[in-house]
C-alpha positions as CSV (number, residue, x, y, z in Angstrom):
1,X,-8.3,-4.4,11.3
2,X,-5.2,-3.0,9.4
3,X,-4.6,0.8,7.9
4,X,-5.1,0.7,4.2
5,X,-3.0,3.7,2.0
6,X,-2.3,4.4,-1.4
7,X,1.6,5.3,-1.9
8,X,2.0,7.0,-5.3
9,X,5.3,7.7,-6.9
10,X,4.0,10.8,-9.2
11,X,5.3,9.9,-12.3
12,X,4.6,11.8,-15.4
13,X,5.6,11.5,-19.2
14,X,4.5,13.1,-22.3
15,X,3.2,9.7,-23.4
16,X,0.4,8.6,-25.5
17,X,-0.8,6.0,-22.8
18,X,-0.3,8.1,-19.5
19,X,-3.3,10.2,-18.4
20,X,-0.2,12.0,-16.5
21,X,1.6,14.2,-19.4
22,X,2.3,17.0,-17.5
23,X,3.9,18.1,-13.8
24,X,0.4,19.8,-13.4
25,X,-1.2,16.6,-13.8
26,X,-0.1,14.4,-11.4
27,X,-0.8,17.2,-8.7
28,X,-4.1,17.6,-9.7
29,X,-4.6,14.1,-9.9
30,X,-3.1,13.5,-7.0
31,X,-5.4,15.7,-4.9
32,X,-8.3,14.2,-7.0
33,X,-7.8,10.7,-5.9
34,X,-6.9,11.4,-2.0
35,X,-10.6,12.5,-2.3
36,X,-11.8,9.6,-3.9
37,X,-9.8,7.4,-1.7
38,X,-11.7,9.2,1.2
39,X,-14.9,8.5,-0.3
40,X,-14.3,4.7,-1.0
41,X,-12.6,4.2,2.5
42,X,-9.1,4.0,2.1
43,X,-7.2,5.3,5.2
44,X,-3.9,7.1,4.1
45,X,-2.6,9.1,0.8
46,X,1.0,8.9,0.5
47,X,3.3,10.2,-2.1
48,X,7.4,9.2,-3.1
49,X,9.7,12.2,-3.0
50,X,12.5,12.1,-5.5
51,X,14.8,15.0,-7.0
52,X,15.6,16.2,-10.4
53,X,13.5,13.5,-11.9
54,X,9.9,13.6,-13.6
55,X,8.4,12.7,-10.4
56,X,6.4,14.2,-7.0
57,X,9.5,16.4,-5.4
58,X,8.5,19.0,-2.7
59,X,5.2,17.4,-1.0
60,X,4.3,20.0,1.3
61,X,1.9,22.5,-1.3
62,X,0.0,19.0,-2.3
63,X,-0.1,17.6,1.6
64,X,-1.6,20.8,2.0
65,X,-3.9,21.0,-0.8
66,X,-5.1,17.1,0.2
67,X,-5.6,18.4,3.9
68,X,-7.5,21.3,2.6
69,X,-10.3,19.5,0.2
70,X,-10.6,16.1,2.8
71,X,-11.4,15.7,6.4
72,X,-10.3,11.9,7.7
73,X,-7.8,10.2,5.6
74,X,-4.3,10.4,6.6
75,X,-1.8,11.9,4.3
76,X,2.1,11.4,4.4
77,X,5.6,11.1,2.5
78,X,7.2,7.9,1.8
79,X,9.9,9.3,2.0
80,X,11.1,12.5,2.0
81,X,15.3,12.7,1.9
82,X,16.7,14.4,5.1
83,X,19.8,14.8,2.8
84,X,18.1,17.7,0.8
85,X,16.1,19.2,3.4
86,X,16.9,22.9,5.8
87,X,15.0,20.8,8.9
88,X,14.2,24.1,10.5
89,X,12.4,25.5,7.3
90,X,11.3,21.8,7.0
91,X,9.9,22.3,10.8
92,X,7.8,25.5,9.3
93,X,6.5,23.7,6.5
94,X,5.3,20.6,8.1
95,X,3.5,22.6,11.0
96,X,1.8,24.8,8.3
97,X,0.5,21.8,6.2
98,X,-0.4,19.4,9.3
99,X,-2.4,22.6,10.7
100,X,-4.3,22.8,7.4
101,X,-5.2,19.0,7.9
102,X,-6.3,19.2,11.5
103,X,-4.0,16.9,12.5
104,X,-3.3,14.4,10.1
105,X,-0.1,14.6,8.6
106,X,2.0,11.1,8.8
107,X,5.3,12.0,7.4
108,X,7.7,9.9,6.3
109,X,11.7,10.5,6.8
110,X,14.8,8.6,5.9
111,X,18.5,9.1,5.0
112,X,17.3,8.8,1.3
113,X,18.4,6.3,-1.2
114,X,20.3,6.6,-4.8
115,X,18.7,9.6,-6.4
116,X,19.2,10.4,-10.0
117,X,22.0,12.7,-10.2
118,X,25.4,12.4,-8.4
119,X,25.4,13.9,-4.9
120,X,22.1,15.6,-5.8
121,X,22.1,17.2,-2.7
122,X,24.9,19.4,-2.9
123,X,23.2,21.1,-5.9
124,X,21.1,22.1,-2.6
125,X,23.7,23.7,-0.9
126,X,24.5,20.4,1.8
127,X,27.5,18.8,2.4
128,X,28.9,16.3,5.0
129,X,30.9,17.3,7.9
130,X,34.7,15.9,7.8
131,X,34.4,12.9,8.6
132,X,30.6,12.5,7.9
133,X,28.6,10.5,4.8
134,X,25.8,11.7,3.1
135,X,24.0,8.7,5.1
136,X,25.6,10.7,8.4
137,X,24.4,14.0,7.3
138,X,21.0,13.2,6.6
139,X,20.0,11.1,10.0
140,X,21.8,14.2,12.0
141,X,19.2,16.5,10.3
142,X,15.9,13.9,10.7
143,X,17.5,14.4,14.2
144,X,17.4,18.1,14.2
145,X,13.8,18.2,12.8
146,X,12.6,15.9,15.5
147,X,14.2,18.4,18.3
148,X,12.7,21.2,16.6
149,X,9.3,19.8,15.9
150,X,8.9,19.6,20.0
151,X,8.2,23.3,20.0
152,X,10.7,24.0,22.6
153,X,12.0,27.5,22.5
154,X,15.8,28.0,21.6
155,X,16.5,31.1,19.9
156,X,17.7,34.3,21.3
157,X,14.8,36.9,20.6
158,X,15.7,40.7,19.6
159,X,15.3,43.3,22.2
160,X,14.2,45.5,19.0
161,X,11.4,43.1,17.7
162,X,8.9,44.1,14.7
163,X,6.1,43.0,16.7
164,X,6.1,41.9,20.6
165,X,7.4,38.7,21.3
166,X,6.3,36.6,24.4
167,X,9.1,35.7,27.4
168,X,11.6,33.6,26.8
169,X,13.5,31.7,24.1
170,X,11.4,31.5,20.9
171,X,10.6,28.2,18.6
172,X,9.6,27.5,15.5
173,X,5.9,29.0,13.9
174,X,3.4,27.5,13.4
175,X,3.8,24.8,16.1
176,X,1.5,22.0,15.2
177,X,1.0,19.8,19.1
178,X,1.6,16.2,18.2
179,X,3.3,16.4,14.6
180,X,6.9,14.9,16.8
181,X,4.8,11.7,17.6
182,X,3.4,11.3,13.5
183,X,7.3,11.1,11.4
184,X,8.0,7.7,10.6
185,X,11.6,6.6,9.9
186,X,12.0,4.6,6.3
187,X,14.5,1.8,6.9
188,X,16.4,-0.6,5.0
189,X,17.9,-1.9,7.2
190,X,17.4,-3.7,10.2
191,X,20.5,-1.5,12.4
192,X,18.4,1.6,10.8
193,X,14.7,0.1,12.4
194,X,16.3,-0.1,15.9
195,X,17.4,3.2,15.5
196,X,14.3,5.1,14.3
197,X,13.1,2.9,17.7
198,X,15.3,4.3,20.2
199,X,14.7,7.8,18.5
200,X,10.4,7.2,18.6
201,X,9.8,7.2,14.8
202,X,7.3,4.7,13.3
203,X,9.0,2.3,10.8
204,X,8.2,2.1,6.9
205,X,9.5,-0.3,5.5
206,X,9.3,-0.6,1.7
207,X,9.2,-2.8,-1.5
208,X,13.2,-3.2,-0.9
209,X,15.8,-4.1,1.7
210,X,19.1,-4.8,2.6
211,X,19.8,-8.4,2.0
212,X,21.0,-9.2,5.6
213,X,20.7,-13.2,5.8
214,X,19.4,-14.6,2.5
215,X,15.7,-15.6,3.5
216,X,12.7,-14.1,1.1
217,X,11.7,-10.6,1.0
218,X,8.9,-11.1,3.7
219,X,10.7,-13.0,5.8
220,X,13.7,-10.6,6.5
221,X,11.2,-7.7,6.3
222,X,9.3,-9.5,9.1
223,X,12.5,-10.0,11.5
224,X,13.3,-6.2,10.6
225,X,9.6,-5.2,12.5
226,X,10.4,-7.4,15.1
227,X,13.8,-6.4,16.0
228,X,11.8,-2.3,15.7
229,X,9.3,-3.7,18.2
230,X,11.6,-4.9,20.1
231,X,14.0,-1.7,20.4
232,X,10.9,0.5,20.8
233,X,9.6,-1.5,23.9
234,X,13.3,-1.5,25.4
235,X,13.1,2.4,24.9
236,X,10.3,2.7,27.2
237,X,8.6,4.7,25.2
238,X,4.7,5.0,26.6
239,X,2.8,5.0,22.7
240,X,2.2,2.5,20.3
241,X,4.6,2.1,17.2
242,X,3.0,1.8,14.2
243,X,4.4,0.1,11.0
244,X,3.6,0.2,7.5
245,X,4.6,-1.9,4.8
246,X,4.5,-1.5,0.5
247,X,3.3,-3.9,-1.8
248,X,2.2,-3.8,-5.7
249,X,-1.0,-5.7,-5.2
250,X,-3.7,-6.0,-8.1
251,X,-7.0,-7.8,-8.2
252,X,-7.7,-9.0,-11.8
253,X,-11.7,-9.0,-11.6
254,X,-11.9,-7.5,-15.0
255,X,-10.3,-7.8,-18.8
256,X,-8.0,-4.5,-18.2
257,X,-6.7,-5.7,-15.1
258,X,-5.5,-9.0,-16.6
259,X,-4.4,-7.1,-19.9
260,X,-2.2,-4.5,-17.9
261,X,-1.0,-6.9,-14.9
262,X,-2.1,-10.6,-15.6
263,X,2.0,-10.6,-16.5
264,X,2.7,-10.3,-13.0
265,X,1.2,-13.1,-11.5
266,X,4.0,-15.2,-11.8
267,X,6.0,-12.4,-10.0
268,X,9.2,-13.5,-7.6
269,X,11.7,-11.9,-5.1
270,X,14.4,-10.1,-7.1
271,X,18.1,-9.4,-5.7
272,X,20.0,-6.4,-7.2
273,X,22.6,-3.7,-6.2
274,X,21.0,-0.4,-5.0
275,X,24.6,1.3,-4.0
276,X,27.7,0.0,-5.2
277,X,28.4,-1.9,-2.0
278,X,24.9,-2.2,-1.0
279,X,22.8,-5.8,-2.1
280,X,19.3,-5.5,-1.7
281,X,16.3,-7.9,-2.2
282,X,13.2,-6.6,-3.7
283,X,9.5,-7.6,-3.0
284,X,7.3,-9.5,-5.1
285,X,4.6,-8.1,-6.7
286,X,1.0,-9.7,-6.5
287,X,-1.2,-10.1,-9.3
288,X,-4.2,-12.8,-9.5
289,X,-7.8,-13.3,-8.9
290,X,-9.1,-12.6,-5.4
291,X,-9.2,-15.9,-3.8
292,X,-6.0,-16.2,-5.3
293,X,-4.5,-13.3,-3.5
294,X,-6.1,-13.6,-0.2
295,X,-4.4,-17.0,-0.2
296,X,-0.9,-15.5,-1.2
297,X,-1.2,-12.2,0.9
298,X,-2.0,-14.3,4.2
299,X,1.3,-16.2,4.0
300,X,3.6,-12.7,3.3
301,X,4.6,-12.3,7.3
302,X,5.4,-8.9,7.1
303,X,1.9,-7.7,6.1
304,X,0.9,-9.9,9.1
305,X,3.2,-7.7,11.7
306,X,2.2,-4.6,10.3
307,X,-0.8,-2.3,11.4
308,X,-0.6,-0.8,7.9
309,X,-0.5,-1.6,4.6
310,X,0.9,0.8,1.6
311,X,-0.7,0.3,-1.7
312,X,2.0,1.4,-4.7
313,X,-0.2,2.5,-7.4
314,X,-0.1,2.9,-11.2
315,X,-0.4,6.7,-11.1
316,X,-0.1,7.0,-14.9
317,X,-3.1,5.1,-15.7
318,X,-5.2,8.3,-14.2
319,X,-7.7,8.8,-11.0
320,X,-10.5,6.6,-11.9
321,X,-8.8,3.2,-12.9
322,X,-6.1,3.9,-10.0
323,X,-10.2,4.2,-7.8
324,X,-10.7,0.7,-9.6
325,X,-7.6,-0.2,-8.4
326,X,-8.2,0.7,-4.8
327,X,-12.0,-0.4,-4.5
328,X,-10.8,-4.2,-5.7
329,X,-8.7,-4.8,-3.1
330,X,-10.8,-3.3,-0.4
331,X,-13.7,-4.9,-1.7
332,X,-12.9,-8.1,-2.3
333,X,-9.6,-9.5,-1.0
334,X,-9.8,-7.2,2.3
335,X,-12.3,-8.7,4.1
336,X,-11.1,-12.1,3.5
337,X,-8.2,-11.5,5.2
338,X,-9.2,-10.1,8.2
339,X,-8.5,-6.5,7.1
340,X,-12.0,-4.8,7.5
């Protein structure tokens, strides 16, 4: 058996062919197909987070909104950048929207990546230490947030208080118990999967990496969860790490799927820069007719290590062909593969 998300990048566009025109749109839509996702049997929503761009940005209002209107499916971030985040407000936020869903928050963390402005960050009011990088700054706050999330107490109360406070030091409110154990680190590397090991974050690892040895995408992606495994049993921690990979996959079972993705079925690795000193090899996508993809999928090694599998998702095309989407795959390539 194997997990089964959506991940949606929340794109919108005044466009004549996107049923997403608007900011408002892809929120609504967004909470509209978590629901139908629910229905259909999917186990995980989970939405991009990018900065000054036409895209999904601050997640925690729709994580909340999704964990208000559903009851089982797991809902997370892939990813949300440490680099622009207050952890301690972050702390508050996540503990308020993973209370609302009973539990089922799966949040996903990372340095962050290229964004589309220069230093976007410090338009936030964050900036490295001396000595520090951006890259620096933001895994010293996903560290912060962890800490925090424990719901230790560490701040000096006022002898003058508002209202009473109990003994001692005082945390963060609203503490949600067992929030620390759900943030999953995204990694590109595979230095950055041992970390988020040692530190007792689940791994995501996306459509991209590093380019660390030459092999194909799934191979390297593969040795990456290995080398995670590896570090997290070495850490002695007593839970089960889970991993989750991305993939575009479509089923063509129907003229508009072969019309809008039949193009990608010839679909191959790609190598490109994604920082100036940074080269990176990029996933294929999979397009083709279902015994045609349960052939293809069960050779891609890194689906095999992982527990769960990301969906990306054509968010513009609107909630009931992105449904479509969904159903084909758990329908008919799923159970040939040993997923359900």
């Amino acid at each position: 058996m194997k997990k089964i998300g959506f991940l949606s990048f929340g794109h919108w566009a005044n466009h004549p062919a996107y049923s997403t025109r608007t900011a408002g749109d892809t929120l609504l839509q967004s909470i509209d197909l978590a629901v139908a996702a629910e229905e259909i049997g999917l186990d995980g929503a989970y939405f991009r987070v990018h900065h000054f761009a036409a895209q999904l940005a601050s997640p925690f209002p729709l994580l909340s909104a999704i964990g208000a209107k559903t009851k089982k499916i797991e809902i997370g971030t892939g990813v949300i950048d440490m680099r622009y985040e207050n952890p301690l407000y972050m702390v508050e936020d996540a503990g308020a929207a993973d209370l609302i869903a009973g539990g089922r928050l799966q949040l996903g963390i990372s340095r962050g990546s290229p964004e589309q402005v220069i230093d976007g960050w410090r338009y936030f009011g964050y900036e490295p230490k001396e000595g520090e990088t951006d890259a620096d700054m933001g895994r010293q706050k996903a560290l912060e947030f962890l800490d925090k999330l424990q719901g230790v107490g560490f701040a000096e109360p006022n002898p003058y208080p508002m209202f009473p406070n109990p003994p001692g030091l005082l945390r963060l409110e609203p503490y949600s118990a067992g929030l620390r154990e759900r943030i999953w680190w995204g990694a590109a590397s595979n230095a950055t999967a041992v970390w988020a090991a040692e530190n007792g974050m689940h791994l995501q690892s996306s459509t991209l990496k590093y380019d660390e040895s030459g092999k194909p995408f799934h191979i390297q992606q593969a040795e990456q969860i290995r080398l995670y495994k590896e570090a997290w049993k070495k850490a002695g921690h007593t839970r089960e790490p889970r991993v989750s990979v991305s993939r575009s996959i479509f089923a063509l079972v129907n003229e508009r799927d072969r019309q809008l993705f039949g193009r990608e079925s010839g679909s191959s690795d790609k190598i490109g820069m994604i920082e100036a000193d940074k080269r990176a090899i990029f996933g294929r996508s999979y397009a083709a007719e279902p015994d045609q993809l349960i052939k293809q999928l069960s050779e891609d090694e890194a689906i095999r290590e992982a527990d769960t599998l990301l969906l990306t998702i054509p968010n513009t095309l609107g909630v009931d062909y992105n449904v479509h989407v969904l159903s084909s795959i758990l329908e008919h390539v799923a159970p040939g593969l040993g997923w359900r």
